[in-house]
C-alpha positions in Angstrom: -19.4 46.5 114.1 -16.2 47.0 114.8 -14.1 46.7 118.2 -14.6 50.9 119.2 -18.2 50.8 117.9 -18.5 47.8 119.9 -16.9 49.6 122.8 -18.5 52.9 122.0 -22.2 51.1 122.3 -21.4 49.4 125.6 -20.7 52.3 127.3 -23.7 54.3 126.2 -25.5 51.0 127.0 -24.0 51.4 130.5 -24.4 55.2 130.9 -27.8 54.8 129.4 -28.5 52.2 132.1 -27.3 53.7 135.1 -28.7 57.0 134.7 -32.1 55.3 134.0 -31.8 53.5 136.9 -30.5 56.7 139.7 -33.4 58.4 138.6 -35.3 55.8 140.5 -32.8 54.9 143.6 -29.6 56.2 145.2 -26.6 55.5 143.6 -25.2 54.0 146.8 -28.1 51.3 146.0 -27.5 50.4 143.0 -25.2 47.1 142.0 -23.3 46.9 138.8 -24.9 43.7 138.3 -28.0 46.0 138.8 -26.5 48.2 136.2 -25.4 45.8 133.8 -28.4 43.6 133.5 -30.3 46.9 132.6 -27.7 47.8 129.8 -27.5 44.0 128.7 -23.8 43.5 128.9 -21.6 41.6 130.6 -19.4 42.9 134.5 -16.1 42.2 132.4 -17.4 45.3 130.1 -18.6 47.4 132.7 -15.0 46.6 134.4 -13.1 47.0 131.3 -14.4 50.8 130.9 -14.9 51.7 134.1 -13.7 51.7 137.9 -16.7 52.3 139.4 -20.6 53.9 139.2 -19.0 57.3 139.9 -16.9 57.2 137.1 -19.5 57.0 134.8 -21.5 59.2 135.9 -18.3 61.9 135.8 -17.3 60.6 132.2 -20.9 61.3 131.1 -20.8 65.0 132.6 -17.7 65.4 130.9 -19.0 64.6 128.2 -22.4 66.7 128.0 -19.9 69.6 128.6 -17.4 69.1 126.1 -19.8 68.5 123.7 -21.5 71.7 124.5 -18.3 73.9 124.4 -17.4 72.3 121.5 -20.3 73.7 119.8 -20.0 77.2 120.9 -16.3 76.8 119.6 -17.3 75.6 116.2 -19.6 78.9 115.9 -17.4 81.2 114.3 -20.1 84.5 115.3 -20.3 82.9 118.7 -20.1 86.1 121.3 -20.7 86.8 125.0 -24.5 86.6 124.6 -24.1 83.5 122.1 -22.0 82.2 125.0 -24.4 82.2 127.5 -27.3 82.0 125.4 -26.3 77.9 124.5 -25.2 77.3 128.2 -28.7 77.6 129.6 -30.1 76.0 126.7 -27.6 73.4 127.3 -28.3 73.2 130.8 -32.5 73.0 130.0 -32.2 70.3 127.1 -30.3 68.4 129.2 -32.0 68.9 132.5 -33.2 65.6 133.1 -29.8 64.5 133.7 -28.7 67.7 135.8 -31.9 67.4 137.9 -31.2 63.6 138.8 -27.5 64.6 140.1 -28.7 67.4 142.2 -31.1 64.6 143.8 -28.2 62.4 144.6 -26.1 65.1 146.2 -23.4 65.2 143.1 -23.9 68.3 141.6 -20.2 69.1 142.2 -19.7 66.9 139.1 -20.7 69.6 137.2 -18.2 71.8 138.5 -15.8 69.8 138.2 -16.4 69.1 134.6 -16.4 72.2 133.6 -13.0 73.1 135.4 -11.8 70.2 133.4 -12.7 71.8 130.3 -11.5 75.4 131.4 -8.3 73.4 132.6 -8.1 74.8 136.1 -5.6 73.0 137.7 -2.1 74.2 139.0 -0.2 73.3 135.6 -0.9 77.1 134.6 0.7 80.5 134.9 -1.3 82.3 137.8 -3.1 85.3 135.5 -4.7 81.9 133.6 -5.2 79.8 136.3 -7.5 82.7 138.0 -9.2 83.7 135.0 -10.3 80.5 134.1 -11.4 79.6 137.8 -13.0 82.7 138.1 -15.0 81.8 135.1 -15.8 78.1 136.2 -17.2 79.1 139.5 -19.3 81.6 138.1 -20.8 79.4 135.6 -21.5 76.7 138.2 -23.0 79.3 140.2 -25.7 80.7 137.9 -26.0 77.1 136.9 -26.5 75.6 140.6 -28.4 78.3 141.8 -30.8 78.3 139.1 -31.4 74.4 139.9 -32.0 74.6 143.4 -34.5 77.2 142.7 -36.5 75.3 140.4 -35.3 76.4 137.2 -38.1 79.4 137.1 -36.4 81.0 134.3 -36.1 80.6 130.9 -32.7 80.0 129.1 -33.5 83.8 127.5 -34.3 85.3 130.7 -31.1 84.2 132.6 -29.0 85.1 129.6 -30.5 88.8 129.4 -29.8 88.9 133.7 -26.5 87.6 133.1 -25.6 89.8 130.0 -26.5 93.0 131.5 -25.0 91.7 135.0 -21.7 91.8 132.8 -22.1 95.1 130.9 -23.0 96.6 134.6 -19.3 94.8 135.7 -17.5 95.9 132.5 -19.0 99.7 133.6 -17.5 99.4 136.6 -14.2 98.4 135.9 -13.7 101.5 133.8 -14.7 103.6 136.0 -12.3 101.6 138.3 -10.0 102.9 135.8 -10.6 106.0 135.9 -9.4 106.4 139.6 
């Protein structure tokens, strides 16, 4: 193996670990001696890749993310309905995960991943900068508010809501236009 496999393992040894592990306790409890006797390496490498439990934790919600909007980037018939279509299904395969940082209170991680991913920050002209905010926010909010209710609905149900919630919108704004 070499030295970025080796690297690559220990941090979804970590990850692995310390997910496993808030499922059953409060992040605030758990040591990264905790963390790194589960994932069977040594502090130096949990030190070497990370500052703290929180930053793994945000790394690996970074990562579900990008790897999802990669995927819907890749599909070259990908469409509004496509769109949303894999984000809930995203959002269900991966739920587990979701579901264990709503219980520890950081479900803003999601959020904040997917700004990073939009790239909402101040670095952009304004017309962007709202645009993409406007859709991050609304993304984390269909996302958070179909968590805290239980996650009733189906992928396919909250994509046919949301898809004729946006024709209803687009409607609307022509007639907007019209004025």
């Amino acid at each position: 193996m070499n030295p970025q496999e080796k690297n690559t393992y220990v941090k979804q040894q970590i990850t692995s670990a310390l997910v496993s592990l808030m499922k059953k306790k409060k992040l605030t409890d758990i040591s990264i001696s905790e963390i790194c006797d589960k994932a069977q390496v040594g502090r130096a490498s949990f030190y070497r890749n990370y500052d703290s439990k929180e930053e793994v934790v945000e790394k690996y919600t970074e990562l579900l993310i990008l790897k999802w909007a990669e995927e819907i980037d890749m599909d070259p018939s990908a469409n509004i309905y496509t769109f949303f279509a894999s984000m809930f299904e995203h959002f269900q395969k991966n739920s587990g995960f979701y579901k264990t940082l709503y219980k520890q209170n950081m479900s803003p991680m999601i959020l904040n991943a997917i700004r990073k991913k939009l790239n909402v920050n101040g670095d952009t002209d304004p017309a962007a900068l709202y645009s993409r905010a406007f859709t991050a926010y609304g993304i984390f909010g269909w996302i958070d508010i179909w968590f805290s209710n239980g996650m009733k609905e189906t992928p396919e149900e909250l994509n046919r809501i949301i898809v004729s919630n946006m024709n209803t919108m687009i409607r609307g704004a022509k007639a907007l236009e019209e004025l």
